[in-house]
C-alpha positions in Angstrom: 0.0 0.0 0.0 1.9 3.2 -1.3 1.4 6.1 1.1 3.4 9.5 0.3 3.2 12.4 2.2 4.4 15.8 0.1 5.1 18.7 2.5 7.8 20.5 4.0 6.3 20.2 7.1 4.0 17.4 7.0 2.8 17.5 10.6 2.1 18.7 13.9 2.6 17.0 17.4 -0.5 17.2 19.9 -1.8 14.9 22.3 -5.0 13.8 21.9 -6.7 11.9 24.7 -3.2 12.3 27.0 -1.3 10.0 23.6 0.8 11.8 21.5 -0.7 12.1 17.5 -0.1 14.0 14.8 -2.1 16.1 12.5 -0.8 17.2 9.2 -0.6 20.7 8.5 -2.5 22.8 6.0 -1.2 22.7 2.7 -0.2 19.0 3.2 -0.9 16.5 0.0 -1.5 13.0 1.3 -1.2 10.6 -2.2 -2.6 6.8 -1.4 -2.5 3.9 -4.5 -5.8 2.2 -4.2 -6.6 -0.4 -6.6 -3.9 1.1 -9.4 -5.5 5.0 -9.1 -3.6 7.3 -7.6 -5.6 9.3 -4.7 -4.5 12.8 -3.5 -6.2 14.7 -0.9 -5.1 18.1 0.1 -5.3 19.2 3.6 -7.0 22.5 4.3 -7.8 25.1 7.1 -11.2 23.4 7.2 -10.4 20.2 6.9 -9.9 18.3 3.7 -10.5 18.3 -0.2 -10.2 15.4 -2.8 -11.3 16.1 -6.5 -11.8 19.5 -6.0 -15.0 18.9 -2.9 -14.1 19.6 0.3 -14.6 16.9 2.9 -14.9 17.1 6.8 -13.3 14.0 7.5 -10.2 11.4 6.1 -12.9 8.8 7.1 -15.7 10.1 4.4 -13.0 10.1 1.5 -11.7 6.7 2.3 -15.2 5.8 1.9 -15.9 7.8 -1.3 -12.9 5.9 -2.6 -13.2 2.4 -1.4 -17.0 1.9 -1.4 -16.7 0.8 2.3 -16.2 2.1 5.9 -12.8 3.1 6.4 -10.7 4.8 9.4 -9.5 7.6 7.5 -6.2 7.6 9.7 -5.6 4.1 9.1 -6.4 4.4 5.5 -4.1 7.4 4.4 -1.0 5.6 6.9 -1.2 8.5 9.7 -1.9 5.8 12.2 -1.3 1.9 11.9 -4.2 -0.3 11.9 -4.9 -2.1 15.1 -3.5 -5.3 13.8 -0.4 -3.7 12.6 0.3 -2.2 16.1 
């Protein structure tokens, strides 16, 4: 599963429920291979856009993309899947 990350500064620390997690800053591409096609979401002030539609949520463009219920986290590689962990 090709994940690429195209920033200068790809993310920020916080913590998030006392564990440390990070958030990827505006301007930040995030490029995932799904099924051969190529998949690049930009990250914005307000949250996310993929094809040109902005999107609240990693979660609801995994889902555009993979016709399924994703964790967007997981999905795009900013977190490991619980069985990888």
């Amino acid at each position: 599963m090709p994940i690429r990350f195209v920033s200068t500064q790809p993310a920020q620390l916080i913590l998030f429920n006392g564990q440390p997690n990070f958030v990827p800053i505006a301007g930040t591409q995030l490029i995932r291979e799904y099924q051969g096609v190529e998949h690049v979401v930009t990250v914005t002030r307000a949250g996310y856009e993929y094809r040109g539609q902005p999107y609240q949520s990693l979660s609801a463009i995994a889902r555009a993309i993979t016709g399924t219920r994703w964790n967007g986290r997981v999905f795009f590689g900013l977190r490991p899947s619980r069985s990888a962990a």
